[in-house]
N, C-alpha and C positions, 0 to 999 in steps of 0.2 A: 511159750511153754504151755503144755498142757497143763492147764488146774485141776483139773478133774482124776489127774492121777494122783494117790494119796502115798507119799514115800516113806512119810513120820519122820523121824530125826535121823536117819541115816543122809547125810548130808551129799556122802561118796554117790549116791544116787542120783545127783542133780547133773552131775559134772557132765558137761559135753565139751567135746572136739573143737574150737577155735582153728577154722579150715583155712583162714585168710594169717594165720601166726607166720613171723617170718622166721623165725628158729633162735635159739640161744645165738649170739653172737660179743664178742670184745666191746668194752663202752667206755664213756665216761661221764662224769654229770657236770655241764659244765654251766648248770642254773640253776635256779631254785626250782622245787616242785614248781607244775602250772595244772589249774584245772582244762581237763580237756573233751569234746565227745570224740570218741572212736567210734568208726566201722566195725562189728564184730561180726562172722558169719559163723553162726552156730552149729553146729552138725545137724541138730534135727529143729530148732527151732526158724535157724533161716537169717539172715540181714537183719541188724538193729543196732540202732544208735545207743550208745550208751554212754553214762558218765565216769570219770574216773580221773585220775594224775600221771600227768606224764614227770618219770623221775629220770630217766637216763636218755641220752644218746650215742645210737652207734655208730661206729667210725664210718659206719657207710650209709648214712643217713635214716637208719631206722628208730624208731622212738617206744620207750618201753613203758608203757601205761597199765598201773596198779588197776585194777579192778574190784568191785567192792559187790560180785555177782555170785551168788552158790553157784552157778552152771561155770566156775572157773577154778578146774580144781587146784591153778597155782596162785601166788599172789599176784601175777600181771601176766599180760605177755607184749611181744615184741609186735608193732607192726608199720608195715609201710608207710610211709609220710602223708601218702595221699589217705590213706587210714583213719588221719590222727586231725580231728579241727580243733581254733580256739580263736577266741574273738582276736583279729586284728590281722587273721591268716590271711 
């Protein structure tokens, strides 16, 4: 993310694109939260690791990991498994 651009408290200005999201899909949770790093690919920022909780899984193996990012203007999103680390993967 550029620093150097000043957006002030307009938050909706952060939000970018999550290009690697694998789309809403049917779940269930069948654990407890786990903390985890995700792959996330930004619209403009690019590739980066990031922290977050994976709460749900989908019936077709995608894992849906909360995000704690202004540039995410949902509470999570869905992605691929290969996406998704955590120690013991």
């Amino acid at each position: 993310m550029n620093d150097s651009e000043d957006y002030g408290t307009a938050t909706w200005r952060y939000w970018q694109k999550v290009c690697n999201d694998a789309g809403a899909r049917g779940s269930y949770q069948d654990r407890s939260p786990m903390l985890v790093r995700a792959r996330i690919e930004w619209e403009r920022d690019g590739e980066e690791w990031v922290d977050g909780t994976a709460t749900r899984l989908g019936f077709d193996g995608a894992i849906f990991v909360e995000l704690k990012d202004r540039r995410c203007q949902a509470i999570g999103v869905w992605l691929p498994p290969a996406d998704v680390w955590w120690p013991g993967k």
